[in-house]
N, C-alpha and C positions, 0 to 999 in steps of 0.2 A: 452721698448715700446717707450719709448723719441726718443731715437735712432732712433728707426724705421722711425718713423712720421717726427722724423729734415731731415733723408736720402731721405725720400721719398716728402718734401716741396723743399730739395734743386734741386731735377729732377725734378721735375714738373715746378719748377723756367728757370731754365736753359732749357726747354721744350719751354717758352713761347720766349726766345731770338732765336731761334735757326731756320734755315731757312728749316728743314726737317721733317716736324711732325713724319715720321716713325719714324725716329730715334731717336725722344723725346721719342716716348712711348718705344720703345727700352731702351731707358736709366732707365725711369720711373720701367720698369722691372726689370732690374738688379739689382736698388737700393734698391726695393722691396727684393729681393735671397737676396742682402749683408747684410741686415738688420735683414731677419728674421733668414740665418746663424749666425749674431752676437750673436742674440739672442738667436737660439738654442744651440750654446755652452757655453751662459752666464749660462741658466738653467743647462748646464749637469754639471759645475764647479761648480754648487753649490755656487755663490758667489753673492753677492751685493753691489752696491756702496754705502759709508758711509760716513760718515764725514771724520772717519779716510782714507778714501780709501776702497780696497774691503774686504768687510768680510764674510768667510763663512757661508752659511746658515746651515752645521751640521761639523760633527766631520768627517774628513778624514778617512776612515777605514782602506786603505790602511797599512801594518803591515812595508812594504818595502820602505815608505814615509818619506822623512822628519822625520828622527829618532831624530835629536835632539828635535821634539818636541812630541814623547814616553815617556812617564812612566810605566815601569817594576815596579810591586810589587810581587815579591817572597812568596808563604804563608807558613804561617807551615799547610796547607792540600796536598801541593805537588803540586798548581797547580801556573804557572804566568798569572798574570794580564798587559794587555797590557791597559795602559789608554794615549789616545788620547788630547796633551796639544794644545789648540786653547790662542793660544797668543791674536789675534785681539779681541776676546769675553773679558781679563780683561789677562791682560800684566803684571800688580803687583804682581796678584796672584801667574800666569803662573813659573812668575820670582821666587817666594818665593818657591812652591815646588819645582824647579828644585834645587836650592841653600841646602834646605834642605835634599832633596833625596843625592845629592852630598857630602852633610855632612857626610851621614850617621845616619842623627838624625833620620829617622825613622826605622831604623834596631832594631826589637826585639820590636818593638813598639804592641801593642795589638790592635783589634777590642773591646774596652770598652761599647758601645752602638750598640747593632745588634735590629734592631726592624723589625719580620717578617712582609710583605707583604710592609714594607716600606724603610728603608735604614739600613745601615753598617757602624758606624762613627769609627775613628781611627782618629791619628797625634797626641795623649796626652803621652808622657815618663813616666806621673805617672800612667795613667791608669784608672784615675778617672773622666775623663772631665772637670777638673779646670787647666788643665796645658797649657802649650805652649814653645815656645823656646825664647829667650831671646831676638830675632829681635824684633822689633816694629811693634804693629798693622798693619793692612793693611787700607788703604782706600776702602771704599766700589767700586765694580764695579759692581753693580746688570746692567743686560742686558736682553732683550726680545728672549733670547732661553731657550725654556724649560727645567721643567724637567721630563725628560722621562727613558723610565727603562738603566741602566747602566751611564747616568750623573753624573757624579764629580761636586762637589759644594762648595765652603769653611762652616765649621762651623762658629758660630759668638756666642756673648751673644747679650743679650738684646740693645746692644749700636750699629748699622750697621757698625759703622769702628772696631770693635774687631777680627776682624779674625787673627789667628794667623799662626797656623801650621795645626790645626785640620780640617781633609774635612771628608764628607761624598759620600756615592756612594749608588744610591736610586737604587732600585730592581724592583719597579712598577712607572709608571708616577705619580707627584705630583706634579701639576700645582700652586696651593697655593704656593707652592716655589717660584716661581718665581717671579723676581725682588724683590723678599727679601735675597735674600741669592745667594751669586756670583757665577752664573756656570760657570766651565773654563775647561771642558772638558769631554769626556766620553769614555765608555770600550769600545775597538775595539778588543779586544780577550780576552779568559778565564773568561768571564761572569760566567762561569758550578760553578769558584772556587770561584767568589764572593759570588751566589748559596748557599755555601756548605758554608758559614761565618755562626760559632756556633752564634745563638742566645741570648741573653739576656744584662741585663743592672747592672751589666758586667755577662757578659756567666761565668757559673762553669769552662767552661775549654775554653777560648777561642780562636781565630785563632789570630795569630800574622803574622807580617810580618820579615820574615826573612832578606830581602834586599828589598832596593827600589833602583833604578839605572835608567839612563836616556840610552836608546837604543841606542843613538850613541857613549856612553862610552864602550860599547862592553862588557859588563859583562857577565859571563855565569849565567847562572840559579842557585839560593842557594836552595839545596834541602832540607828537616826536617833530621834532623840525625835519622838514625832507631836506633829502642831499641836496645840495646845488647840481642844476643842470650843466654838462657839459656846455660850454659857448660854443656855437657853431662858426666854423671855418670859412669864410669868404674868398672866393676865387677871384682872379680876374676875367675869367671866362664864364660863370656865375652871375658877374656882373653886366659883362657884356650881353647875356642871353635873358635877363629880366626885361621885363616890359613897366614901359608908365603910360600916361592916360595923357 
């Protein structure tokens, strides 16, 4: 809207110099189109001027985007999760799960905290929700984007700079979240399999992550190993009633 209004003071300016009034309002016109085009593709990009510069107003959903900033979570349900990393929303964070996904620290890692109609916590190797990786805390980046169903957000304890490795992925909106707990991203595909995360604190049989991977490492899909088939029982009667050629 600045835009608009500086575009359209600087014609009306140059209107008052200018020895052809047509032509001013002619101009006054144009500057009117360039501005409110500026701004109808500022709205459609989704973006806003910031301090830092421009920051998205939501998650890229695109799946064929800027894959280095994807996260692939592999489940043991069989399904992947595509979660969408917004760097400009909390950069540290961004940076800590990539570094970790790459690790491979969260390969075989558990859903230890499922709470239906609210969120899906993971990122603990023990399982319990007292762990983390040996990196150092993070700094807080709480930010003014919500959270709404499918948002990624870091865990924390009680202290706001504790997040470690542990996030959560919320299922229904929960606004109270917000600016207390870092969101740095959200699910752009396979929501169905976050969904299908066994419930409880910790679930009887929980969903794990089989791989986590950044999309533009190129990873194939880690699928659950299926059970071994029972071996089938050979009779001697079995035997004798088969036919050969």
């Amino acid at each position: 809207m600045t835009k608009k209004f500086l575009a359209l003071f600087l014609a009306m300016c140059a209107g008052v110099f200018t020895a052809h009034p047509a032509l001013a309002q002619d101009d006054v016109a144009a500057a009117q189109d360039e501005a409110t085009s500026a701004e109808f593709v500022e709205e459609e990009a989704g973006v806003s001027e910031g301090a830092n510069g421009r920051i998205p107003l939501r998650a890229d959903p695109r799946l064929d985007f800027d894959l280095e900033n994807i996260l692939y979570l592999d489940l043991s349900n069989g399904t992947r999760v595509a979660i969408r990393l917004v760097p400009e929303w909390a950069p540290s964070h961004v940076a800590r799960i990539k570094t970790l996904a790459r690790d491979g620290f969260y390969d075989g890692v558990i859903f230890h905290r499922v709470i239906d109609g609210f969120m899906a916590q993971t990122g603990d190797p023990t399982g319990t929700g007292r762990g983390g990786s040996t990196l150092p805390d993070l700094q807080e980046e709480f930010n003014s984007f919500p959270h709404v169903r499918g948002s990624v957000s870091m865990a924390r304890a009680d202290d706001e700079d504790s997040a470690n490795s542990q996030f959560f992925i919320v299922f229904y909106p929960r606004f109270a979240l917000d600016r207390n707990y870092t969101n740095f991203g959200r699910v752009i595909g396979g929501m169905d399999g976050v969904d299908a995360i066994s419930r409880g604190e910790p679930p009887a049989n929980p969903t794990r992550i089989l791989q986590a991977s950044i999309a533009s490492d190129g990873k194939p899909q880690r699928m659950p190993i299926d059970q071994p088939q029972e071996q089938q029982t050979f009779t001697a009667d079995m035997l004798s009633n088969s036919t050969s050629d």
